[in-house]
PyMOL commands that place a pseudoatom at each C-alpha (Angstrom):
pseudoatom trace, name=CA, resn=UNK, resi=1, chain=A, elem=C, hetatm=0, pos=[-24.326, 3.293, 3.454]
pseudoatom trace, name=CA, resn=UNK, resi=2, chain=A, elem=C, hetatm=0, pos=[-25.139, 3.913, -0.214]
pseudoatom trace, name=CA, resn=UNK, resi=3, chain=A, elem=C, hetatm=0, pos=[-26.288, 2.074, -2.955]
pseudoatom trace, name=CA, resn=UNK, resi=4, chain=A, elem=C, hetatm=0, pos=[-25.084, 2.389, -6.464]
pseudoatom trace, name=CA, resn=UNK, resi=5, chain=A, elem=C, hetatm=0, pos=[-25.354, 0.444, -9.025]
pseudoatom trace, name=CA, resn=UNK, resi=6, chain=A, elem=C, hetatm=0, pos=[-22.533, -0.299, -11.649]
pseudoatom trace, name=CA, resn=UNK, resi=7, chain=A, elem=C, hetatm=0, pos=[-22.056, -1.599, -15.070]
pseudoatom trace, name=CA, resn=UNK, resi=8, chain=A, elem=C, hetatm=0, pos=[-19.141, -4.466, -15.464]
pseudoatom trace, name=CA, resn=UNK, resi=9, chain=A, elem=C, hetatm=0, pos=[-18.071, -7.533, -17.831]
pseudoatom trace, name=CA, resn=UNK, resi=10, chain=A, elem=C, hetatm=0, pos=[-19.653, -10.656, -17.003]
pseudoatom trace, name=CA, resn=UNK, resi=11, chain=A, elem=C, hetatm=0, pos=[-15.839, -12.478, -16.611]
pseudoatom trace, name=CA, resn=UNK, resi=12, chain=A, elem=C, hetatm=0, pos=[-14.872, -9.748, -13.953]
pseudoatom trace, name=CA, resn=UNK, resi=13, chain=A, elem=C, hetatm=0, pos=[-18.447, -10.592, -11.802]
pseudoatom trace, name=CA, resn=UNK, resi=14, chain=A, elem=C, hetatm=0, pos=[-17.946, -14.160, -12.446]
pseudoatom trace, name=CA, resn=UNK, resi=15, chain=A, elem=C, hetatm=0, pos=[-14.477, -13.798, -11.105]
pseudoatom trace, name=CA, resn=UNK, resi=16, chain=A, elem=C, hetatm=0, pos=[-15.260, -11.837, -7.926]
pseudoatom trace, name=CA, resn=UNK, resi=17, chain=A, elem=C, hetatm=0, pos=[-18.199, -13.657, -6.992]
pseudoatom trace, name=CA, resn=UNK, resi=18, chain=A, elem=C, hetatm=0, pos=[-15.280, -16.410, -6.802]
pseudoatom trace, name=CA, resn=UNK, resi=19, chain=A, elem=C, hetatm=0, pos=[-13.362, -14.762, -4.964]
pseudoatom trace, name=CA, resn=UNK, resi=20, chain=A, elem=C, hetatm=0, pos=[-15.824, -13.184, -2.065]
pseudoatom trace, name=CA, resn=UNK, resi=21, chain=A, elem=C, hetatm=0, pos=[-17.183, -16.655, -1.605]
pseudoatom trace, name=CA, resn=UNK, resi=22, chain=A, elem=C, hetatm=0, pos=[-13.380, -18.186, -1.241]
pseudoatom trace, name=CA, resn=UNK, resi=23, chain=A, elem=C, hetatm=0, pos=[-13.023, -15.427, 1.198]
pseudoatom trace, name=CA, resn=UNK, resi=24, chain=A, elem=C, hetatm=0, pos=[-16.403, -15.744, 2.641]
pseudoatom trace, name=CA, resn=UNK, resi=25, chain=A, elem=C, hetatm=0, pos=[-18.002, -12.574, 2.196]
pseudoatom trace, name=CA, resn=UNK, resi=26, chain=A, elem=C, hetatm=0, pos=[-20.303, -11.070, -0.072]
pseudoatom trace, name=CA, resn=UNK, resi=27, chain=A, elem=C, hetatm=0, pos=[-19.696, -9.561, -3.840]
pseudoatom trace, name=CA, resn=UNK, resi=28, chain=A, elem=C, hetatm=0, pos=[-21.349, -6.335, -1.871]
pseudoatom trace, name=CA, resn=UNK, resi=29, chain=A, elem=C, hetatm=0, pos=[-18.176, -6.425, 0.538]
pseudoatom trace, name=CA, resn=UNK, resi=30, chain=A, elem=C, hetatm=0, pos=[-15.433, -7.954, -1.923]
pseudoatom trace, name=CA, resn=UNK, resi=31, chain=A, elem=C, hetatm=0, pos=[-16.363, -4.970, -4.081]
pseudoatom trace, name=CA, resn=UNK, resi=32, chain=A, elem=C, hetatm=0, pos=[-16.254, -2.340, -1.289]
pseudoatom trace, name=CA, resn=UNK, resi=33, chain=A, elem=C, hetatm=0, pos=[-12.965, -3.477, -0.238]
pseudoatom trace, name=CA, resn=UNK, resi=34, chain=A, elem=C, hetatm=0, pos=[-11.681, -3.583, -3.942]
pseudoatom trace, name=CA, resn=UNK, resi=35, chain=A, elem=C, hetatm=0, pos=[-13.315, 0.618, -4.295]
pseudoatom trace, name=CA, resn=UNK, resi=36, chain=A, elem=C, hetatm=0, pos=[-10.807, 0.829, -0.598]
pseudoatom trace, name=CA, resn=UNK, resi=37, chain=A, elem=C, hetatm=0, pos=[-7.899, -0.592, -1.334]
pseudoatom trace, name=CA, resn=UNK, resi=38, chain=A, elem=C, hetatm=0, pos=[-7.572, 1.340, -4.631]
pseudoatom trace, name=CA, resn=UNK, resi=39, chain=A, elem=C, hetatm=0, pos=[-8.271, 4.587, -2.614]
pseudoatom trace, name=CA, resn=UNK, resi=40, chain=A, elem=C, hetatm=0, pos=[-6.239, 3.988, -0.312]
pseudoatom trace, name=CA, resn=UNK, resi=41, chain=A, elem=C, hetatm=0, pos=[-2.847, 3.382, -2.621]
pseudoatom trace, name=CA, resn=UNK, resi=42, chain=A, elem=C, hetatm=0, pos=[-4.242, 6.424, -4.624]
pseudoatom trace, name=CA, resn=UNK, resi=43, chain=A, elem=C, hetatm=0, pos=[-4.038, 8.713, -1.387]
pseudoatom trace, name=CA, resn=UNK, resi=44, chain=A, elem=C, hetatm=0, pos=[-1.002, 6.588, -0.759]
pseudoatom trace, name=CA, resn=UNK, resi=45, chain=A, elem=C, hetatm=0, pos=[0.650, 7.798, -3.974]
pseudoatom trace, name=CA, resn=UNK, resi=46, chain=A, elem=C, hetatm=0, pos=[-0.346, 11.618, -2.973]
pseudoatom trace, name=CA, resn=UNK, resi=47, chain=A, elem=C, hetatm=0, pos=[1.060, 11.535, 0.365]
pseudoatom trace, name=CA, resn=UNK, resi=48, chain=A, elem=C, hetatm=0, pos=[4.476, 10.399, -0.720]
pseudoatom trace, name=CA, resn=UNK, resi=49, chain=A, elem=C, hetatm=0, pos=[4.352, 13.009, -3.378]
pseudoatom trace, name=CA, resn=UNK, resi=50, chain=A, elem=C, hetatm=0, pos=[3.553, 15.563, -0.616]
pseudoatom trace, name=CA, resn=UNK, resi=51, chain=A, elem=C, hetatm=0, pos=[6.718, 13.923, 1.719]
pseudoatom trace, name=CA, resn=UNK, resi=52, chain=A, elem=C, hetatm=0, pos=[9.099, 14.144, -1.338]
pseudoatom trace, name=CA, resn=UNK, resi=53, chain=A, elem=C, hetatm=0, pos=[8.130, 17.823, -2.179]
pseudoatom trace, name=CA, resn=UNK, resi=54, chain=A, elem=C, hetatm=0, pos=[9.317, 18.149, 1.197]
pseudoatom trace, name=CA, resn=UNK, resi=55, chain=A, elem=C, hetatm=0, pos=[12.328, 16.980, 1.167]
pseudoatom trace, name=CA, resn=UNK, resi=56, chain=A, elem=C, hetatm=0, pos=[15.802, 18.259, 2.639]
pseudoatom trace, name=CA, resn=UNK, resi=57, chain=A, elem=C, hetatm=0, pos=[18.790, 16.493, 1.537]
pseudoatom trace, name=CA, resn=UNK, resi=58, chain=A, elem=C, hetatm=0, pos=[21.162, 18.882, 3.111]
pseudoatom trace, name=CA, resn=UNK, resi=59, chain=A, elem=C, hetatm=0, pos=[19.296, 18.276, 6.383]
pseudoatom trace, name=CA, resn=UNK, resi=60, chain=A, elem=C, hetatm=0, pos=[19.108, 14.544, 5.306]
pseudoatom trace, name=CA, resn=UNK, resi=61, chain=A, elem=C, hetatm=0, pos=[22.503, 14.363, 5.190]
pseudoatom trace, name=CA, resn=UNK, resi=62, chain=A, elem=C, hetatm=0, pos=[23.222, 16.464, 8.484]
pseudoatom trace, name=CA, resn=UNK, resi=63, chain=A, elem=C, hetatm=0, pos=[21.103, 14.151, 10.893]
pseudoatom trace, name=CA, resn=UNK, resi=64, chain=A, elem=C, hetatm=0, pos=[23.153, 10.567, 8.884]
pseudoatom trace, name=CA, resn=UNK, resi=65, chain=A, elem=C, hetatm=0, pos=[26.165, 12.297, 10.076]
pseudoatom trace, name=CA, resn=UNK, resi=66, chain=A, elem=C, hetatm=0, pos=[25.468, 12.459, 13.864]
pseudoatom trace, name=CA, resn=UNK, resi=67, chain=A, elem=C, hetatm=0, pos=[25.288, 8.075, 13.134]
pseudoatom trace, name=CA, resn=UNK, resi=68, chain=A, elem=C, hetatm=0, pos=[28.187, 6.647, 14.148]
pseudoatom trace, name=CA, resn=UNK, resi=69, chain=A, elem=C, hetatm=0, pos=[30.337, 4.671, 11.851]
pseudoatom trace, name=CA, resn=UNK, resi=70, chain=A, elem=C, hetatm=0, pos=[30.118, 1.230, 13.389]
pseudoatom trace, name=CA, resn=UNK, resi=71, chain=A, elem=C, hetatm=0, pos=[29.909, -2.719, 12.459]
pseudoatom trace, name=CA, resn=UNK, resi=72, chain=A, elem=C, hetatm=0, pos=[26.680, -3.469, 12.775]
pseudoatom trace, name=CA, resn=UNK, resi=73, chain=A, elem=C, hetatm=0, pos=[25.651, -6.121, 15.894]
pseudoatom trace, name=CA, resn=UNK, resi=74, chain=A, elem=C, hetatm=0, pos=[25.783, -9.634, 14.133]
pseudoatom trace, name=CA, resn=UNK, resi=75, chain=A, elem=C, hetatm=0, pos=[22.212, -10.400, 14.416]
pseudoatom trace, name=CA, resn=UNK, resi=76, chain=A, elem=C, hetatm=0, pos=[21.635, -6.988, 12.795]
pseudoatom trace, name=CA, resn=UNK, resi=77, chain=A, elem=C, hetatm=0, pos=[23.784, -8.170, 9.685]
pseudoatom trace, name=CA, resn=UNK, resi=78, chain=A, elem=C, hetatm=0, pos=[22.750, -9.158, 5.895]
pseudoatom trace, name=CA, resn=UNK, resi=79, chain=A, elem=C, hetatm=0, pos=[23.739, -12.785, 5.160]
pseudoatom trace, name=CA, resn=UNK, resi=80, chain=A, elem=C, hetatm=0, pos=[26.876, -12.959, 2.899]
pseudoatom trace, name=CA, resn=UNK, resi=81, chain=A, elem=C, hetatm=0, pos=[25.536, -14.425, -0.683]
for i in range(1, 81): cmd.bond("trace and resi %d" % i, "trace and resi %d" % (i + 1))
show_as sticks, trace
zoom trace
């Protein structure tokens, strides 16, 4: 573990010292899981980036035609609106 030691606005303490104590932790872990949960949709946003760079529509498109063309069971359905 490290320490560091960081600089924010009073309201944005006040508020997550609110919310790690409704969630019954401390501002130590509420803030370590905020500083996690933004890396991970960061790295999130890469990966998909990485996935879409890989893409192959024509290959795409070859494996949707091996599905056949059926009604869906009717628990598999969308309800009519």
């Amino acid at each position: 573990m490290s320490t560091i030691s960081i600089q924010i606005p009073d309201s944005v303490r006040r508020h997550a010292e609110r919310l790690a104590a409704s969630d019954g932790i401390t501002l130590d872990q509420f803030i370590a899981l905020a500083a996690a949960e933004k890396i991970a949709a960061l790295e999130a946003g890469e990966y998909l980036a990485q996935r879409v760079a890989r893409a192959d529509r024509e290959a795409f498109l070859r494996v949707l035609a091996k599905v056949p063309d059926a009604e869906p069971e009717e628990w598999d359905r969308l309800p009519e609106r």
